[in-house]
N, C-alpha and C positions, 0 to 999 in steps of 0.2 A: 054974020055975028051969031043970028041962033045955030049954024051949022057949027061952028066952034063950039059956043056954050054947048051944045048936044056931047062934043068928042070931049070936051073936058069932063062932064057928069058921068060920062061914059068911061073916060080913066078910073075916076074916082070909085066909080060901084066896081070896075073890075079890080082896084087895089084893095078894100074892102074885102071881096071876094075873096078873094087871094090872104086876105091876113084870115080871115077866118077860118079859111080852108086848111090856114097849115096847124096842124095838131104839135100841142107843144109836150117836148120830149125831157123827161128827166134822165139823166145819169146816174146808174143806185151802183155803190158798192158793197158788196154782202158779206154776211159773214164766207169764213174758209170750207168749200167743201169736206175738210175732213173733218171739221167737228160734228159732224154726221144729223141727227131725225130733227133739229129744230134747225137748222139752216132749211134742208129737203123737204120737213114736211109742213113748215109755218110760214120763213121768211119768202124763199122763192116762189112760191105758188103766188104769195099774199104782192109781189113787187111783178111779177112776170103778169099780172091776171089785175094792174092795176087798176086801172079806169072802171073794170066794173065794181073791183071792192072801195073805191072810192066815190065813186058819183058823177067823177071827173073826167074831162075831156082833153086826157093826159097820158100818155104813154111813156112807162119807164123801161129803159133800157138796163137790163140787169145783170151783174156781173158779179160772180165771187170773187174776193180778193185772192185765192191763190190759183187763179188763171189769166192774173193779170201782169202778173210778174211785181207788186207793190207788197210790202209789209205792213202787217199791223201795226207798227208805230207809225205808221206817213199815213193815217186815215184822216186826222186831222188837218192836216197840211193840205192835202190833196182838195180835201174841202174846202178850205180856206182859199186855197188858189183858182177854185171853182171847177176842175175839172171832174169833179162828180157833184152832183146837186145832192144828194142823200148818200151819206155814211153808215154803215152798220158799226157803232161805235165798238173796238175791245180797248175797254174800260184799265185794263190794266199794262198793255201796250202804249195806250196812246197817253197816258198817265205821265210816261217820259217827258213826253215834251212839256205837262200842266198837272205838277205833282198833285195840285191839289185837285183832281177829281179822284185819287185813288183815295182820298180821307173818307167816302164810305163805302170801302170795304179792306179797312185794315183787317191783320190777321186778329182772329178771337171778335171782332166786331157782330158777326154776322154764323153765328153757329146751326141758322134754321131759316126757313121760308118767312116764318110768322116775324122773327126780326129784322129781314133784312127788307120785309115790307114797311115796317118802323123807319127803320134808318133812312131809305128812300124817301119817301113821303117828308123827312124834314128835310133833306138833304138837294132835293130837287132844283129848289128854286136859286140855290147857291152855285149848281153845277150847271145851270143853264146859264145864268149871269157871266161866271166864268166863260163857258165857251165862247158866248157873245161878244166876252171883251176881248178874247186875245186869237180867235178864231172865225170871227165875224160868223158865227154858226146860232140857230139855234137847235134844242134841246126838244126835241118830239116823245121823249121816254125810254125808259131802261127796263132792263128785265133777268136773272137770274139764270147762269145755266145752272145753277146748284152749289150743295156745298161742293166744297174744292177737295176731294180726298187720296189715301196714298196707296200707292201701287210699289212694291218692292221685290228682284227677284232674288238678295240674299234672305233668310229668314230672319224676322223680327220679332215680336212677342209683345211692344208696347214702343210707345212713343222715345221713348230714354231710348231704344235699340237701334236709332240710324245714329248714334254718334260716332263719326269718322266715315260715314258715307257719302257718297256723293249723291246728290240729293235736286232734280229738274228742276228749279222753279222759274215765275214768268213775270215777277215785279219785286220790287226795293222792299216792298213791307216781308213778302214771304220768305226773302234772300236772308235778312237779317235776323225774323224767327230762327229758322234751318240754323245760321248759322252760332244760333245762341244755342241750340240743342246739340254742338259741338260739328254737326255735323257740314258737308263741304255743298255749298249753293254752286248748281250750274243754272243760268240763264239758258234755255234753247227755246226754240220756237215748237209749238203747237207739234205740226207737220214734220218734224225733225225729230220728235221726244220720244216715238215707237223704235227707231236704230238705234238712237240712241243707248235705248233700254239691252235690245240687243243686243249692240257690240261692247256692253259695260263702257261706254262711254261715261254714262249715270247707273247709279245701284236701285234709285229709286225714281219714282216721281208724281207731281203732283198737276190734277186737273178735276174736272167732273168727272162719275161715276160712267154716265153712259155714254160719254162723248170719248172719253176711255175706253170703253166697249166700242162703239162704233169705229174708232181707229186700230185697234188689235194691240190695244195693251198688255191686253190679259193672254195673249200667245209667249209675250218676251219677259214675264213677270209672275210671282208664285204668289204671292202676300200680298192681302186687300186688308186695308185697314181705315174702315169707313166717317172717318171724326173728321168733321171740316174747320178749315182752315181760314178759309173766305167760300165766299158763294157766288164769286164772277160772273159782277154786271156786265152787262153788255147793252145796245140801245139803236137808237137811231138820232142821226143828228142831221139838220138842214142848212143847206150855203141860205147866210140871211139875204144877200142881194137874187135870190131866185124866188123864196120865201115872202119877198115884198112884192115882185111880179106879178102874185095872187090879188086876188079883192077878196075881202074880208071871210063872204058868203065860203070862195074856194078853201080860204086857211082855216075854217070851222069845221067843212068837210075834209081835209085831209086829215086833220091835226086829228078829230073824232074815230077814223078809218085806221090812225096808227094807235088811238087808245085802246080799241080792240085789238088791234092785233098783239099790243105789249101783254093785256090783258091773258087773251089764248095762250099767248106763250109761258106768261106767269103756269098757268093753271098744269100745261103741257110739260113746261119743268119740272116740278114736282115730282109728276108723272113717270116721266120719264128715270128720274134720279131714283124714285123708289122701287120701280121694276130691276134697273140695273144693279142694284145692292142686292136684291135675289138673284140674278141674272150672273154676275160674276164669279158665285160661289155655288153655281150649280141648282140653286132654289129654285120653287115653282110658290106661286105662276110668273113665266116668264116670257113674254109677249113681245117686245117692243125691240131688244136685243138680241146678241148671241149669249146663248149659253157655253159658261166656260167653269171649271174647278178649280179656282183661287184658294187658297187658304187662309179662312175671315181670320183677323185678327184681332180679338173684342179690345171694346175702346175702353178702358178704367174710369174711375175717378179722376185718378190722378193726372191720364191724361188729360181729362175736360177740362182741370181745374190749370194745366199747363197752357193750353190755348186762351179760356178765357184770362186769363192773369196777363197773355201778353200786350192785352191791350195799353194797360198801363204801364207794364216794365221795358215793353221791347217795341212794339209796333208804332203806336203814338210817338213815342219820345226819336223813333230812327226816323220816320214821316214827317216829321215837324222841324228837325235840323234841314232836311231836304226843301218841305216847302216856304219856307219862311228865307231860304235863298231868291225866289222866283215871286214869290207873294207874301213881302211883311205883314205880320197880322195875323196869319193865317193860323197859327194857334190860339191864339184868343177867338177867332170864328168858330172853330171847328170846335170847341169847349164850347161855345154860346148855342151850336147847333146840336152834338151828340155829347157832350160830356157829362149832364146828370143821368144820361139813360145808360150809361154803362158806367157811372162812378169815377171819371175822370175830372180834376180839378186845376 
């Protein structure tokens, strides 16, 4: 009898053993290698180098999405179905599937850093909700790769001068801008939009400043015209059935270890987006990019007051027929969240 009781206690401290011993691994999907120095020099290090920037006894298995063979719209999905436990959210790709996370960052919404810190901060706790209910995911935080601005290789002079051009862009708000300013919206992916430019597939197109530089925009294109559009969030988001696996103590420490890092990135953006606006048109000091000879193309009045105007005539009003298909309501939310800060009623 006590020779039993022994080999029983003796299973038991070795299964013990054995669960302790196995180090639990997360699944990360990351942003696209080609969006180039805040994928390379923030997220990877910050997800490859986990456990020690976390505190945790947790190893992430890390993976950019464009070596995985998956798209930036299936980032939520793939989440959802638990095959990666952490999403590097693109905000306006995965928007397809849940119109309403692109409500903060319609076009004209978000013209600078300092606003689009505004916007965020009300808009948070609404996008996390969201994910929650229809993605079983939560919301760890977002972050800016900048404004959104345009690259053209016929010559332009002002905003009014891509009318009848064809024109890159990567979501419903920015399609329906473009195509208010007469000119012709192509949908193409990130990774695809430098041939693009080349083979005049597109005459123009739009993204960040330096993630534009870092892909070789500025080889297949003459005309930088620096006035944003949107400032595309991007983020991280967590499968909630992995996220509950933690004890409270773990999801204080992770959730804190991604608030810095949104944070870094915040700061890193900026950074980044104001070197490459020297960087593109040859200026110094120019540090963080390649240097190339674009031809600036000064932003007007008129253009500023074109962008910020779409909120209400163009951007709002195409986003709200959209999401009020997928989520009733959701114009009256989105007014209850950002409509006195920008004068929507």
């Amino acid at each position: 009898m006590i020779r039993t009781l022994t080999l029983a206690a003796l299973g038991l401290t070795m299964i013990a053993s054995s669960a302790v011993a196995e180090k639990m691994t997360l699944n990360v999907l990351g942003q696209p290698l080609a969006t180039g120095l805040i994928q390379k020099n923030m997220e990877a290090p910050f997800f490859e180098n986990f456990a020690k920037n976390t505190g945790l006894d947790i190893k992430a298995n890390y993976k950019a999405i464009d070596v995985t063979g998956l798209k930036s719209e299936e980032t939520l999905r793939v989440l959802k179905n638990g095959l990666f436990d952490i999403v590097s959210i693109r905000t306006a790709q995965a928007a397809r599937d849940e119109p309403f996370l692109l409500g903060q960052d319609l076009v004209g919404l978000n013209p600078d850093y300092d606003t689009a810190r505004k916007v965020y901060e009300r808009y948070k706790v609404y996008f996390d909700e969201q994910l929650g209910k229809k993605f079983n995911a939560k919301l760890l935080g977002l972050w800016p790769f900048g404004p959104q601005v345009l690259f053209c290789k016929p010559e332009i002079k002002g905003l009014k001068d891509i009318k009848g051009l064809k024109v890159r862009v990567y979501d419903q708000s920015l399609a329906q801008f473009v195509e208010g300013l007469g000119a012709i919206p192509v949908a193409i992916g990130f990774s695809e939009a430098q041939q693009a430019l080349a083979r005049g597939v597109v005459d123009c197109a739009i993204t960040g400043a330096s993630s534009a530089n870092s892909a070789g925009w500025p080889e297949v294109s003459e005309y930088f015209m620096p006035i944003g559009f949107q400032v595309g969030f991007n983020g991280y988001a967590m499968n909630l059935n992995t996220w509950n696996k933690l004890d409270a103590d773990d999801q204080k420490k992770l959730q804190s270890a991604i608030n810095g890092l949104n944070a870094d990135i915040w700061v890193y953006s900026k950074e980044l987006f104001d070197d490459a606006l020297r960087c593109n048109v040859g200026k110094e000091p120019c540090t963080t990019v390649t240097k190339y000879n674009m031809k600036n193309v000064p932003v007007s009045d008129a253009d500023l007051k074109m962008v910020a105007s779409a909120v209400g005539t163009t951007s709002f009003p195409a986003w709200a027929k959209v999401c009020e298909k997928s989520l009733p309501g959701c114009t009256e939310k989105w007014k209850g969240i950002l409509g006195n800060l920008v004068g929507v009623k």
